[in-house]
Each structure stands twice: as C-alpha cells, then as structure tokens.
C-alpha positions in Angstrom: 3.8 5.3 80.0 6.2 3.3 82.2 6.7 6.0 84.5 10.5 6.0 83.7 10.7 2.2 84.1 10.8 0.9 80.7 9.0 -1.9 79.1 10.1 -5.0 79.4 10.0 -6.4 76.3 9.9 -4.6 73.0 9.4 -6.1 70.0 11.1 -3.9 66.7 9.2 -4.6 63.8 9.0 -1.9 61.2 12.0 -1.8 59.5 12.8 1.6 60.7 16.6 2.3 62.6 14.7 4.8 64.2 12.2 2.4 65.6 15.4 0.3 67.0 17.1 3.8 68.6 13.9 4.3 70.7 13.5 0.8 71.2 17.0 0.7 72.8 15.5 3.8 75.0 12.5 2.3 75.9 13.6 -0.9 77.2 14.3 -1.4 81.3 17.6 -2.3 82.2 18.2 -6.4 81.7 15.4 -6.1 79.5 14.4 -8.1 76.0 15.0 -6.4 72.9 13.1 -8.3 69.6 14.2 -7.8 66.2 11.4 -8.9 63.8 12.1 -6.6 61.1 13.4 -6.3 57.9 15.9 -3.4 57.1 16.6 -1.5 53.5 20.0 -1.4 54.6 22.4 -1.0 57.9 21.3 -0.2 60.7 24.0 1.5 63.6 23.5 1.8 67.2 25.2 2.5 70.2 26.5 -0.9 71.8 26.9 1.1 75.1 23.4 1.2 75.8 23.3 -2.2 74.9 25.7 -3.9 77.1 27.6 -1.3 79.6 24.0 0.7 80.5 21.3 -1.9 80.4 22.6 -5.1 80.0 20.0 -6.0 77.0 18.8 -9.7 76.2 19.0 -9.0 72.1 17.0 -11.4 70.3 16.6 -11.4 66.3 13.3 -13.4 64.7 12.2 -13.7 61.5 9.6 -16.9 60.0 9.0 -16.0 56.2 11.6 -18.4 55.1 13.3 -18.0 52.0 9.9 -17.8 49.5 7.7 -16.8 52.1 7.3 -12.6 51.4 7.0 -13.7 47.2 4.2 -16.2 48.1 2.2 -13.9 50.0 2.2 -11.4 47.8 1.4 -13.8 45.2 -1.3 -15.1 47.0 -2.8 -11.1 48.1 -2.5 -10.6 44.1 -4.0 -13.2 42.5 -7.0 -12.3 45.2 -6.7 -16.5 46.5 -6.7 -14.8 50.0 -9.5 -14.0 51.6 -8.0 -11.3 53.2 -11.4 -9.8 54.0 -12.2 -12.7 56.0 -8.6 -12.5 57.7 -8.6 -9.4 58.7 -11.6 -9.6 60.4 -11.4 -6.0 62.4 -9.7 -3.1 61.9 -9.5 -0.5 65.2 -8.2 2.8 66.0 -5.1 3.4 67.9 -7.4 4.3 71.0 -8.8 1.0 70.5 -5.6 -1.6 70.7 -6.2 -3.1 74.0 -9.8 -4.0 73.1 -8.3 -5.1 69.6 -5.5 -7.3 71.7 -8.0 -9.0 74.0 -10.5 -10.0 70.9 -7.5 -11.6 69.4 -7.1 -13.2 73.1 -10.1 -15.0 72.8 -10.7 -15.6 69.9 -14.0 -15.9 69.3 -14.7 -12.8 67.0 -11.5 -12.4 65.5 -9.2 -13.6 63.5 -6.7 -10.5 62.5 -7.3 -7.0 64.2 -5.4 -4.3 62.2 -4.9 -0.9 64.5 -4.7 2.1 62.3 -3.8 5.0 64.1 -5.4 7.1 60.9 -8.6 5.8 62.3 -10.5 7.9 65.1 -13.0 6.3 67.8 -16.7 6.3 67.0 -16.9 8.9 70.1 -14.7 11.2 69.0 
C-alpha cells in the first residue's frame, strides 16, 4: 500500500494489542503513532521499534470524559438518539474514500459507517 514506505500517521483505535503491533509496523520511520483506544487490559510492545528503529512520535487521545461511554449508551438505549439520522450512510470497505470525502464536504453526510461485511452494488 505504501510501497514499503509506511504511513505516516496511524491512528490505533480498536482496542486490539494486535492492532498496536501492526501499527508499530506500519508506521515510517519518525512517524506518528495515535492511541485512541481503550484496552481490556495490558498491552506489551517492543520499545525497540519504538525508539532505537523508527524513532516514533507516540501520542495517546481519548475525549469521552469520565461519564461519557455511560451517557451514550444511555442515550442509544433509551432510543433519545436519532442515530438513524446520525449515521446517515453506511459503505463498503471498497467504498471508504468516497465515504471519507462525503464526510469532507459535508453536504450529504453526517456519519458514514464502512463495514467491510458489506459488498459494492457491482459486485
């Protein structure tokens, strides 16, 4: 995808240590690595690649506050959300980039959800 490069940024955010080991791969050296995640439990890596290999700018993110997770899924429960009205589109894998540029503008979208269960209307 990078042809060996790596991406410049990569942003973790599923939760899974697995996702943070091929993160770790996957970013080019004196790239930005994002934690946005939130973990069942430790998560180990190897600080070489880190610091010694790739020299890593290691950011960690988070915005739900201390309520915020119980309040949304109060909200999602109680069916207060229009989540239908949210999550106005939801795409195929094959589809992200067009999903990314409607959030871009704007103008037809409020949330696009990419589900890679889903398969193009061509296919």
């Amino acid at each position: 995808m990078t042809s060996n490069y790596g991406c410049d940024v990569y942003i973790e955010a599923s939760g899974s240590p697995k996702s943070v080991e091929q993160g770790l791969f996957a970013t080019r050296k004196a790239g930005r690595f994002v934690e946005f995640s939130v973990f069942s439990g430790p998560t180990t890596v190897d600080w070489t690649i880190i610091g010694d290999t790739k020299e890593l700018d290691i950011y960690g993110a988070h915005c739900s506050g201390d309520t915020g997770y119980i309040d949304a899924i109060s909200l999602l429960a109680s069916g207060t959300l229009p989540i239908d009205r949210i999550v106005t589109h939801h795409l195929p894998l094959g589809e992200t980039v067009e999903g990314i540029n409607m959030v871009l503008k704007g103008v037809q979208s409020v949330k696009v959800a990419i589900d890679p269960t889903l398969r193009r209307e061509e296919e």
